[in-house]
C-alpha positions in Angstrom: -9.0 14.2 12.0 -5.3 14.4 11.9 -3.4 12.3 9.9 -1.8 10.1 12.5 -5.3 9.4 14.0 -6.1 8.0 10.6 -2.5 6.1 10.2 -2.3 2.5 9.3 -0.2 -0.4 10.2 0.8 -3.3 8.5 3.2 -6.1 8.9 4.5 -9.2 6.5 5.9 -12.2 7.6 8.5 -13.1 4.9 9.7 -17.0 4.5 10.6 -17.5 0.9 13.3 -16.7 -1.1 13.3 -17.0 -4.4 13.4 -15.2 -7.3 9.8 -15.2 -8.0 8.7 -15.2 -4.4 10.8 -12.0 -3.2 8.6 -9.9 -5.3 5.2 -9.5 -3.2 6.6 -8.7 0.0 8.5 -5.5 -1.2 6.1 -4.3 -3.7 3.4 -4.3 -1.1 5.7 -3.1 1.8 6.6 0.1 -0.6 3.4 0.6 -1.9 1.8 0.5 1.7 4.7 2.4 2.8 3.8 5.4 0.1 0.5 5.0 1.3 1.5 6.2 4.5 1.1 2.9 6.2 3.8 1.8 8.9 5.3 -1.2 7.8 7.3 -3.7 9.2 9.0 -6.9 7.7 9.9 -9.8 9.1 12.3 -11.7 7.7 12.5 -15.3 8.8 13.6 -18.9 7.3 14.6 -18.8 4.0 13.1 -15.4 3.3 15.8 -14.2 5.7 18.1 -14.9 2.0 16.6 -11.7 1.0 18.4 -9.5 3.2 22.4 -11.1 2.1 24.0 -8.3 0.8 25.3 -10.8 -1.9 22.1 -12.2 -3.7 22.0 -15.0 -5.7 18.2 -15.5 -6.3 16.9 -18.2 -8.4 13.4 -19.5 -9.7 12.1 -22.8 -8.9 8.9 -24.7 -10.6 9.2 -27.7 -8.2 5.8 -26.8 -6.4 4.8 -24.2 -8.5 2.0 -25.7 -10.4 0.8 -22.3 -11.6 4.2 -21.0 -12.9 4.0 -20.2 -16.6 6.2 -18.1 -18.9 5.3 -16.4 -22.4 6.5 -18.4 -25.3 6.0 -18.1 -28.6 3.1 -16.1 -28.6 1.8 -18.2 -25.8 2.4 -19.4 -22.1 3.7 -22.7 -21.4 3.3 -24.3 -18.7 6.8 -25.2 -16.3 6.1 -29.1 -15.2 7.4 -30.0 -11.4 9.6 -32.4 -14.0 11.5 -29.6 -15.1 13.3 -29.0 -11.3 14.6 -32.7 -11.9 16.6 -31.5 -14.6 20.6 -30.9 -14.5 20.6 -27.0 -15.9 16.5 -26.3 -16.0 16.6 -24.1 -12.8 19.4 -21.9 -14.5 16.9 -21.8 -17.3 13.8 -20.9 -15.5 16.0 -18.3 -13.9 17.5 -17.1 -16.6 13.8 -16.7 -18.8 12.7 -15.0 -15.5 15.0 -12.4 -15.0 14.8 -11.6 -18.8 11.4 -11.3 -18.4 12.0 -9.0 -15.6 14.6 -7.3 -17.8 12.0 -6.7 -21.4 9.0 -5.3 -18.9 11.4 -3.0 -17.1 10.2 -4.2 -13.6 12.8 -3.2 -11.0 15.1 -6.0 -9.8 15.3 -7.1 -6.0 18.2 -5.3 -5.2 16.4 -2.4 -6.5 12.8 -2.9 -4.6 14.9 -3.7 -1.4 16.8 -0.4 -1.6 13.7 1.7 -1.9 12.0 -0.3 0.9 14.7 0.9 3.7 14.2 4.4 1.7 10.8 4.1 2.5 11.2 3.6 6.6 9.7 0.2 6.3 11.1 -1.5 9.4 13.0 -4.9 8.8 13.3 -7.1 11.6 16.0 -9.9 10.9 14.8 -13.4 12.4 18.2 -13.7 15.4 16.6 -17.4 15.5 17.1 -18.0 12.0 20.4 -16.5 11.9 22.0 -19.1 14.4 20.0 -21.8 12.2 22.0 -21.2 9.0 24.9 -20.1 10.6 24.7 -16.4 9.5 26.1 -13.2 10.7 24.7 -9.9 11.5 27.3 -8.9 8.8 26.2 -11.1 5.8 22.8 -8.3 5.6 22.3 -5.6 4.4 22.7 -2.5 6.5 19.2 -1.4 8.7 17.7 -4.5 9.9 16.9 -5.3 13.5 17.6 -8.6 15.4 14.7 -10.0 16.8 12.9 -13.2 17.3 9.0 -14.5 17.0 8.1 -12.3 20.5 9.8 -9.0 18.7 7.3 -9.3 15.4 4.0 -10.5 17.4 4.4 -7.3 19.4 4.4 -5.6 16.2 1.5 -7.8 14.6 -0.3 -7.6 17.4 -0.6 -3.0 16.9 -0.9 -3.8 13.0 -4.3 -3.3 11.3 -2.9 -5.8 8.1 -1.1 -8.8 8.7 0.2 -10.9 5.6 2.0 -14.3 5.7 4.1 -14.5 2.2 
């Protein structure tokens, strides 16, 4: 069998932004990608955040029940309290991206860059960009426009399908 009789598809629909949550969709996308998978991300709500060529990311615990950071030999758990707090999400981000930092995990910027390296196609939500008043020149270079119809053609040909 040849190898494109054997090639794989994937394609992640991408609606968070923060910090924490930006993570999963571009390890996967590259690590499918260097797989040999075809890969395709869609970018939509506040995941669309991800592709601003300015990032400003920041961690949240409001809703993240399961969030906890190493501390003192430990983990301690971050309370839903903690987001009603003047100064705690600065915190949260700034223990994150330390943490980040110590383990020598690549930053954002960094997994973004080698996911266009990789030829994973990114598909830009048009829809969402008229909803937060963006422009086309806010992202990062690559991107496609394209709306629910564009990525459910794509889902549709894709063996793996992941909602993050």
């Amino acid at each position: 069998m040849s190898s494109e009789q054997n090639a794989k598809s994937m394609s992640i629909i991408v609606t968070k932004g923060a910090l924490d949550q930006a993570y999963p969709p571009f390890i996967l996308a590259t690590t499918a990608a260097a797989m040999g998978l075809d890969v395709t991300l869609f970018f939509t709500f506040y995941g669309l955040n991800l592709l601003k060529k300015d990032l400003n990311l920041k961690v949240t615990t409001l809703g993240n029940a399961a969030m906890e950071m190493p501390m003192m030999g430990g983990h301690m758990a971050m309370p839903n309290i903690l987001a009603a707090i003047p100064g705690a999400g600065a915190l949260t981000t700034s223990m994150m991206k330390n943490l980040i930092k110590k383990n020598g995990v690549a930053s954002i910027e960094e997994l973004r860059e080698m996911t266009v390296e990789a030829d994973v196609k990114i598909i830009a939500c048009q829809m969402t960009l008229d909803l937060f008043d963006y422009k086309p020149e806010d992202l990062i270079e690559g991107p496609v426009l394209g709306g629910a119809a564009t990525y459910i053609e794509v889902a549709t040909k894709s063996d793996i399908n992941l909602f993050i």
